[in-house]
N, C-alpha and C positions, 0 to 999 in steps of 0.2 A: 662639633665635628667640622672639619675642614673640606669646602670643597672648590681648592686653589684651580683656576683654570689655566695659569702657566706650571702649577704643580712644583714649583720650586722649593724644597726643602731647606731649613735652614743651613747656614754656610758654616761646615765643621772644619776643622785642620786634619789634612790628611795624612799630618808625617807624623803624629802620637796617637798611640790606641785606633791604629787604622783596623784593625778589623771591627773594631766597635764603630767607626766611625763606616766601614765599610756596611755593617749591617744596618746603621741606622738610616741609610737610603731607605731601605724592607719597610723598615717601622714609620719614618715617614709618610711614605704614600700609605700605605695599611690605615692611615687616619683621615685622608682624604675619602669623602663618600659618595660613589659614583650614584647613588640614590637620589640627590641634590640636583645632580642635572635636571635643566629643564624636563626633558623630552619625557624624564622617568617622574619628577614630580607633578607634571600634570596627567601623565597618564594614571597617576595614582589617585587624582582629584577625579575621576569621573569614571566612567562603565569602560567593562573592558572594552579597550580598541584593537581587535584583530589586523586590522588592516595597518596600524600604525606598526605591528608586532611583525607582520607580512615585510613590511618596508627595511625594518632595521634587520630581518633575519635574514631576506635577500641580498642587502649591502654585505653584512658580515661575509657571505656566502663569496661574494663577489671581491673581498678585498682581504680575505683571510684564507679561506677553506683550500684553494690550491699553493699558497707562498706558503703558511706556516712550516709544512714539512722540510720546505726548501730553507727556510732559515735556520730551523733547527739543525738540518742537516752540516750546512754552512758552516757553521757554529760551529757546532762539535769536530768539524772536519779542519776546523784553523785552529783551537785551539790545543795549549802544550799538556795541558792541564786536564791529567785521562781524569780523574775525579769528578771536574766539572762534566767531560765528556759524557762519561757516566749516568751524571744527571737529567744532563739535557736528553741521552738517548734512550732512558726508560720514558721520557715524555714523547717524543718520539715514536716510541714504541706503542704508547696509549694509543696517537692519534691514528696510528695505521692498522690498529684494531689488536693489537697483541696477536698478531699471527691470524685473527677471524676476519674473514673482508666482509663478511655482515656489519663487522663491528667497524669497518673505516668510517671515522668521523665524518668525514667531505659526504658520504652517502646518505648517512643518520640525519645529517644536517640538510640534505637535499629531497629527504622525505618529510623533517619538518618543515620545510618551506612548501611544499607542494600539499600538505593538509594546511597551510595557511591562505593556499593560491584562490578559496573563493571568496575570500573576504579581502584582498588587494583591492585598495583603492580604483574605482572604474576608471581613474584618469592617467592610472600609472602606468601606461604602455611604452611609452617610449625607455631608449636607454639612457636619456638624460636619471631617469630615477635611479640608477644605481653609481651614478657618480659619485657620492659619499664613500662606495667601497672602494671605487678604482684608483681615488687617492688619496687611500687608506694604501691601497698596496702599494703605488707609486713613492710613497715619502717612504714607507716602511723598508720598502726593497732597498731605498737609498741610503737607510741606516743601516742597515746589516752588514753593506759593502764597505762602512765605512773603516780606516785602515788600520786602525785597533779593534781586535775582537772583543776587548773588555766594553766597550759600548755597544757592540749587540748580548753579550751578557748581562748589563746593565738594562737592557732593551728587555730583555726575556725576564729578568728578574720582574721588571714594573709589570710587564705585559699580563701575567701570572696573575699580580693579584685586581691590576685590572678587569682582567676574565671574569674573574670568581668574583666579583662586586656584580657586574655587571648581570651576568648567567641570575644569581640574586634576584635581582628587579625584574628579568628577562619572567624567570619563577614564577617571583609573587601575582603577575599578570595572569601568568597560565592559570595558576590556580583558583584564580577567581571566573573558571568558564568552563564548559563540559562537553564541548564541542569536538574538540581534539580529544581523537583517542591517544589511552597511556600508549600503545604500540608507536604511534606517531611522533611521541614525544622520549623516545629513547635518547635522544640525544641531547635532551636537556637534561634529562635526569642523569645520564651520564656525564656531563661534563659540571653540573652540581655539586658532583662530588668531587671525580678528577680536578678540578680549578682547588677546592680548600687543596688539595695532597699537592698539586703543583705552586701554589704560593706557599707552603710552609718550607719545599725546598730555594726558595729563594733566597730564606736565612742561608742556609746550608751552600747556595753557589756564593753569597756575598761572604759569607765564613773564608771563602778560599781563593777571593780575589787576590792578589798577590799586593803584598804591604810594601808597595809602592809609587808615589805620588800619582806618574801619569797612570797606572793601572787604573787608580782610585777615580781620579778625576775623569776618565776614560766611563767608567763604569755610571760616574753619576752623570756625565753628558748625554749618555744612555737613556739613561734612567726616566730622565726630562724629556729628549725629547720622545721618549715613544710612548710615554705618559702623554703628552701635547699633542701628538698625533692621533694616538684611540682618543682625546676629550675631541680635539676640535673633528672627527669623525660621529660622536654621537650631537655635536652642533650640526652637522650638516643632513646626519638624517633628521633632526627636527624639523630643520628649515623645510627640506623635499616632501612630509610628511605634511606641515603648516600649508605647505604650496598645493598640496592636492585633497585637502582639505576643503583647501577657500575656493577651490576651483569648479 
């Protein structure tokens, strides 16, 4: 398994068998294992670390949970292409609870952090510690604006199975502790599932990218960088994690 830290996918031609070449972005990254990362292979070498799991679900919290909507929204709201619309706005629709505001993600995700909040690291006080999420959404925000919409489709494609790797590892951790009640962890379990049903649609938006060239390339600029973005995002919660650690 691959786990490329600029995430660059081999160089295909995009003017024959462009949707094949459109989907094999999907298939690409899907082979890259966000598991590799540091931050998740040592956590995996020793006893659960709550506080290290505090840290990364804070940042997340902080560089995802109020933009995502916005991007999605964005998204769909620039794009020609009601089909992709479509897509993205059943996801959408997941993350703002399907009509139940029990169920908005940003809240599910703010009750996991807050059953995390006694095991935080004692030295994480400041707001230096969440700097890993704030540019996370700072670079992220800057893709989405960028002036082809097919690289924040390219964006949301990789983001997707990103997630769903991630959430994975985020998992395997929980389940190795008994601390956290299930009630608490509704939103991992929720988006456990959600992430596989939201990266299988990724085939499905790369199916309908439009078969031609700047679309294509547009899409895998995408792709890269907001692949580049969540990796170098789970380096810098390592780092902040290692830093209060040793401290």
């Amino acid at each position: 398994m691959n786990h490329l830290t600029s995430a660059e996918p081999a160089s295909e031609s995009c003017t024959s068998e462009s949707a094949v070449w459109a989907e094999s972005i999907v298939l690409d990254y899907e082979r890259i294992e966000v598991s590799e990362h540091p931050l998740f292979a040592e956590l995996s070498e020793r006893p659960v670390d709550l506080g290290v799991i505090w840290v990364l679900m804070a940042n997340l919290a902080a560089g995802i949970s109020r933009d995502f909507v916005i991007w999605l929204a964005q998204t769909i709201a620039r794009v020609d292409d009601r089909r992709i619309a479509s897509l993205l706005a059943k996801q959408l629709n997941d993350e703002l609870g399907d009509g139940s505001f029990s169920r908005i993600h940003s809240g599910l995700l703010d009750r996991f952090i807050a059953a995390l909040a006694p095991y935080r690291p004692i030295q994480a006080t400041s707001q230096s510690v969440l700097e890993p999420g704030r540019s996370l959404s700072r670079r992220a925000s800057q893709l989405f604006a960028s002036s082809s919409v097919y690289e924040a489709v390219g964006a949301l494609m990789v983001g997707e199975i990103f997630a769903k790797k991630m959430d994975h590892c985020v998992g395997d951790q929980i389940r190795r502790q008994s601390a956290i009640s299930d009630a608490d962890l509704t939103w991992l379990v929720i988006h456990e599932t959600l992430e596989v049903d939201h990266a299988e649609d990724s085939l499905e938006l790369a199916a309908l990218v439009p078969h031609d060239e700047s679309a294509l390339l547009a899409c895998q600029r995408g792709a890269r960088a907001q692949w580049g973005i969540l990796w170098a995002f789970l380096d810098d919660v390592h780092a902040v994690a290692l830093r209060h650690a040793s401290s």
